[in-house]
N, C-alpha and C positions, 0 to 999 in steps of 0.2 A: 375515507382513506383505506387505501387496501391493506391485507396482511399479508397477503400473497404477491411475492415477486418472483420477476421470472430474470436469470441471471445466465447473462453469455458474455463472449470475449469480446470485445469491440471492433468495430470493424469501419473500413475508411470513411463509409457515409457517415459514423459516429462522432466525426472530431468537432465538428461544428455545435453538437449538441452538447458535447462532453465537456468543452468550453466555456459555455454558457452554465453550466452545472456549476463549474469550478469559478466563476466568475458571480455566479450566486450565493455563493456559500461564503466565501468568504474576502475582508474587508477591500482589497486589491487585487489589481490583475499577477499576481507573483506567482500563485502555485499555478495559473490556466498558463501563464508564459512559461512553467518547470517544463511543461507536460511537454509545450510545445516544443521543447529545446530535448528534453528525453525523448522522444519520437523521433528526433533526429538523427539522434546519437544510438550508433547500430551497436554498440560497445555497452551501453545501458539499456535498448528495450529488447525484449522478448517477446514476439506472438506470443498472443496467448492468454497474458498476463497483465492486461490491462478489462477490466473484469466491468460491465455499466448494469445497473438493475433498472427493470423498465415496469410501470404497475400493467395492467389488463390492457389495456386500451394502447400497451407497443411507446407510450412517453417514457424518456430515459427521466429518471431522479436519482439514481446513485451513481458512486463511479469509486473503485479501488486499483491501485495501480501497484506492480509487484517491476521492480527494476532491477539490474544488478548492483550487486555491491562487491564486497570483501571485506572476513573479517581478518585482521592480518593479509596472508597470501590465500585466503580459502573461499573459494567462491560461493558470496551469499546473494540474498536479496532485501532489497528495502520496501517495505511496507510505505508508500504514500507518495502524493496526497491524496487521501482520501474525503467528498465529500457528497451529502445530499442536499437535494432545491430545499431551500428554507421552512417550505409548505409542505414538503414530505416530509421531514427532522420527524426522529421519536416512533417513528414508524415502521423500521424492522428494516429500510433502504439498503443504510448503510450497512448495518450486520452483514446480510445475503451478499453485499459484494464484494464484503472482507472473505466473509468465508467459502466464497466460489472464487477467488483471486488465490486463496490459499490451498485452497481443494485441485486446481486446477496447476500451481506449484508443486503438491506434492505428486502429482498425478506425470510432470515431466521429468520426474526425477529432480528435484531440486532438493536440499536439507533442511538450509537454514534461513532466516529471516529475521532482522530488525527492524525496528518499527521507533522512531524518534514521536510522542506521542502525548497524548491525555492519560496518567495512570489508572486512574478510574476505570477506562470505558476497553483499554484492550487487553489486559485481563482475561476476561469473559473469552477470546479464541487461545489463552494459552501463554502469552504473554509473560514471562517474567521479569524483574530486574536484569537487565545486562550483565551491570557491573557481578553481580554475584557467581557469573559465569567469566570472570577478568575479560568482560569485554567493553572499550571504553569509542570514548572519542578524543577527536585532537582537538576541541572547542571544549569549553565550559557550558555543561546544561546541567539541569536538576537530575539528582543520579536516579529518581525515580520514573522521569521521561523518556532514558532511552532502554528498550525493554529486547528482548530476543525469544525466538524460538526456536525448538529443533523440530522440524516435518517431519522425522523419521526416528523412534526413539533408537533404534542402532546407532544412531549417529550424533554423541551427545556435543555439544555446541564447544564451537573452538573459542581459545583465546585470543586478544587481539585486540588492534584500534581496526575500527571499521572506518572502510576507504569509498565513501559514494563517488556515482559520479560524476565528471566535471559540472554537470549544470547544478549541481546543491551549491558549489560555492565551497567545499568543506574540504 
C-alpha cells in the first residue's frame, strides 16, 4: 500500500468512480445517493471542494466532500461523506483528502466548517466540540459527534444551529 497520495478536486470523469468509493465504504447506497443529490443542488456544491485521493498508479481510493451549510445565518461548510475503498482504510487515504478539502476551503476564502462525525479520528485536523462554541443542531446526536472549525483564526466560530442542505434531510 502506498503512503503517498496525490490529492485533487474531482472532476466530471470522477463521479462514476467516486460512487463506487462511496458505495464501498459503507453499508448502503445513502451517502453515494447524498453526493449524487448534493451535485445537483448549485445552492450546496462548490468547485473545488469535492477533494478524491488517487495512490501511483492515477486509482481513486479516497474521497472528502466540503458542501455548504450555515451556522445560524453565517455561511459555513460541511465536512462529509467522507470515505476510502475498504482495501485502502488505515492508510493515510482518507487523511490527505480531508486535508486537501480543507486546504483547498481555506485557500477560497471560506471560515468555517462542521463536520457531524467519529470523535476520535477528526480531532487530528482540528476539530473541536461544537456545542462548546454554542453551536448545535435541530436533531439529537451525541454532543461529541458534531464537531467545528474555524479556517481562519480571525474569525473565531459563530453561534448557532447549523442549517445543511436540503439533501441531509435535517
Amino acid at each position: 500500500m502506498s503512503d503517498t497520495w496525490i490529492t485533487r478536486a474531482e472532476t466530471p470523469g470522477d463521479s462514476a468512480a467516486v460512487r463506487d468509493i462511496l458505495l464501498s465504504a459503507f453499508p448502503t447506497a445513502l451517502e453515494a445517493d447524498l453526493v449524487d443529490a448534493l451535485r445537483a443542488d448549485p445552492a450546496a456544491w462548490i468547485d473545488g471542494l469535492s477533494v478524491v485521493t488517487a495512490d501511483g498508479s492515477g486509482r481513486l481510493a479516497g474521497y472528502a466532500l466540503l458542501t455548504r451549510c450555515h451556522i445560524g445565518d453565517v455561511p459555513a461548510l460541511c465536512l462529509g461523506p467522507c470515505a476510502v475503498r475498504p482495501e485502502r482504510q488505515r492508510g493515510g487515504a482518507g487523511s490527505a483528502a480531508v486535508r486537501a478539502a480543507l486546504d483547498a476551503a481555506t485557500k477560497a476564502g471560506e471560515r468555517y466548517v462542521v463536520v457531524l462525525g467519529h470523535p476520535a479520528y477528526y480531532p487530528r485536523f482540528g476539530f473541536t466540540r461544537a456545542s462548546a462554541h454554542g453551536i448545535g443542531l435541530s436533531i439529537d446526536v451525541p454532543d461529541e459527534a458534531l464537531m467545528a472549525l474555524a479556517l481562519d483564526s480571525g474569525h473565531p466560530l459563530p453561534a448557532g444551529t447549523v442549517r445543511y442542505a436540503a439533501a441531509f434531510g435535517i
